[in-house]
Every structure is written in structure tokens, then in C-alpha cells.
C-alpha positions in Angstrom: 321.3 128.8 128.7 319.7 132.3 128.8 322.2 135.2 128.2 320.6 138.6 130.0 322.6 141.9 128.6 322.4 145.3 130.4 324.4 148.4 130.5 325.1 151.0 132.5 327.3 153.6 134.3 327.2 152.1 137.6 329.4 155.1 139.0 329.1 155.1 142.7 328.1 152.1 143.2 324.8 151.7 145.4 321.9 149.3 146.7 319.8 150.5 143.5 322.5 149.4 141.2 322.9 146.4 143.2 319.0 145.6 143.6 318.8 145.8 139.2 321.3 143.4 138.5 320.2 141.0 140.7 316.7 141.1 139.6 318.4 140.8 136.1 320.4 137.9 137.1 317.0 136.1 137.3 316.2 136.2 133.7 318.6 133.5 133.0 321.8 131.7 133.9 324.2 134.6 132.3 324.4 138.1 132.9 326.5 140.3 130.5 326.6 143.7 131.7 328.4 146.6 129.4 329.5 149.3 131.4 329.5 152.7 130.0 333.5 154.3 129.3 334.4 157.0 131.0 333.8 159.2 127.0 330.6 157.3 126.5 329.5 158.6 130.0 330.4 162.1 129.7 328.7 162.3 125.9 325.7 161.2 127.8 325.6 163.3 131.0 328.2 166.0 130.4 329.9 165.2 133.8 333.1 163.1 134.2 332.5 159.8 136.4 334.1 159.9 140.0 335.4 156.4 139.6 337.2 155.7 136.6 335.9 152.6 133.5 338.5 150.2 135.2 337.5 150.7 139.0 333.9 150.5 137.8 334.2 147.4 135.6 336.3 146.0 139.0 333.2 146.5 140.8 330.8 144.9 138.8 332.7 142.0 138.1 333.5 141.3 141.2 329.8 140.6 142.0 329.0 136.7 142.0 325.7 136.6 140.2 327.9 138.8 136.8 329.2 136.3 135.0 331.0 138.6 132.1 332.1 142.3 131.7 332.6 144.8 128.7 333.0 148.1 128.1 330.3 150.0 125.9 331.8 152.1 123.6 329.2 153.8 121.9 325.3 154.0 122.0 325.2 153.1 118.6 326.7 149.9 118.3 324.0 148.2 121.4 322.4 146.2 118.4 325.8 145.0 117.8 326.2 144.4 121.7 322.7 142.3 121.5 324.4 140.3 118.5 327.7 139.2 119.5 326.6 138.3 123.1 323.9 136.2 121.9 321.4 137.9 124.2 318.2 137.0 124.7 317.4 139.6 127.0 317.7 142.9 126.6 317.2 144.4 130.3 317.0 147.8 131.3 315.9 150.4 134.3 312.1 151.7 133.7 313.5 154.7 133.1 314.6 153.9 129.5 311.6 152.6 128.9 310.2 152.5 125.1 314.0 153.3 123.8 315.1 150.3 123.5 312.1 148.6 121.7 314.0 149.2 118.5 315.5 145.9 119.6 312.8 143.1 120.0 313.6 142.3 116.6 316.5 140.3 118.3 315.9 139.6 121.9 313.2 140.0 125.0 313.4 144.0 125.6 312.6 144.1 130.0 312.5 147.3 131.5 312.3 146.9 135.1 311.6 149.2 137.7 314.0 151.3 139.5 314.7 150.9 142.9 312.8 154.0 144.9 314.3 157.1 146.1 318.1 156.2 145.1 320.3 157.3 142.3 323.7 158.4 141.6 322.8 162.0 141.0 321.0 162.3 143.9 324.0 160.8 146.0 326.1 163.2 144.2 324.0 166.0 145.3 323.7 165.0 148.4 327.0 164.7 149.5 328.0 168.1 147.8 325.6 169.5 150.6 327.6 168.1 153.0 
């Protein structure tokens, strides 16, 4: 059994979220996805999420191909993440690319690519032009 670990904020969920973890789901026969809190998120991007850490974890665990949810507390502690989890993959959007090769110490660091033209900030724009 091959444990695959990714994080994210997966706020408004959409098809580039959606297309990530399923090409992560591929990697192996468990995906473990951390998704970010609600402080974590807005120490990262200075905004507050538009669905809370509870409706968001609701929505990623409810997809059939996750097989277990957290909730990331803290940037620092991923190497910890990697460690209890028992990853062996380490998989991530291309656009963290390079930041996470800290951890190939431990695990398989993947940084796949994102899905074109879609992202959360750009839905969020878009809609406030509405």
C-alpha cells in the first residue's frame, strides 16, 4: 500500500481542484489530503476563506477516491505531516514547485501540473465582476 499526501485550501471547490486529486489518487491506493484551517489560510493569503475548515474538509472527504482527511495546522509542521502519515508521496500543484524538495529525504516529492485557466482567485474575481 502506497500512502499519497497533499494539502491544500480547496475553498470553492472546482474542476481544477477536482482534476489534482484525482491525478494524485493514482499514485497509490491512499490519498491523505491536509486541508489548510481557516488561520493557516489567512497567514498565507491574507483573505478569509468563503467556506469555512469544516464545510471544506466535508467536501473533500466526501469524494470517493480520498480515503482520509486532516486539518493542517501550520506550514511548519508538513515534515511532521509526511512522518506520521507514512507518506510516500509527497504531491503537490506545479506551482509549488522546488519548495517542497526539502522533503525527499522522506518520500517521493511530485509536483504536477495545474489544471489550465482555473483557480480560486480567479473565480473569486470573476464573480465580484458580476
Amino acid at each position: 500500500m502506497k500512502n499519497i499526501l497533499t494539502f491544500g485550501t480547496f475553498d470553492i471547490f472546482h474542476y481544477g481542484h477536482l482534476r489534482i486529486l484525482e491525478r494524485a489518487s493514482k499514485y497509490g491506493s491512499n490519498l491523505i489530503v491536509g486541508v489548510s484551517s481557516d488561520k493557516l489560510n489567512f497567514n498565507k493569503k491574507k483573505r478569509n476563506t468563503i467556506y469555512t475548515q469544516e464545510e471544506r474538509m466535508h467536501i473533500i472527504s466526501s469524494l470517493n477516491f480520498v480515503d482520509n482527511i486532516f486539518l493542517e495546522e501550520a506550514l511548519e509542521f508538513k515534515r511532521d505531516y509526511i512522518l506520521k502519515y507514512k507518506a510516500d508521496y509527497l504531491i503537490m500543484g506545479c506551482d509549488w514547485t522546488g519548495k517542497f524538495d526539502e522533503f525527499k529525504d522522506i518520500c517521493e516529492v511530485i509536483y504536477l501540473p495545474r489544471t489550465p485557466d482555473i483557480s480560486t482567485t480567479e473565480l473569486i474575481n470573476k464573480i465580484k465582476k458580476l
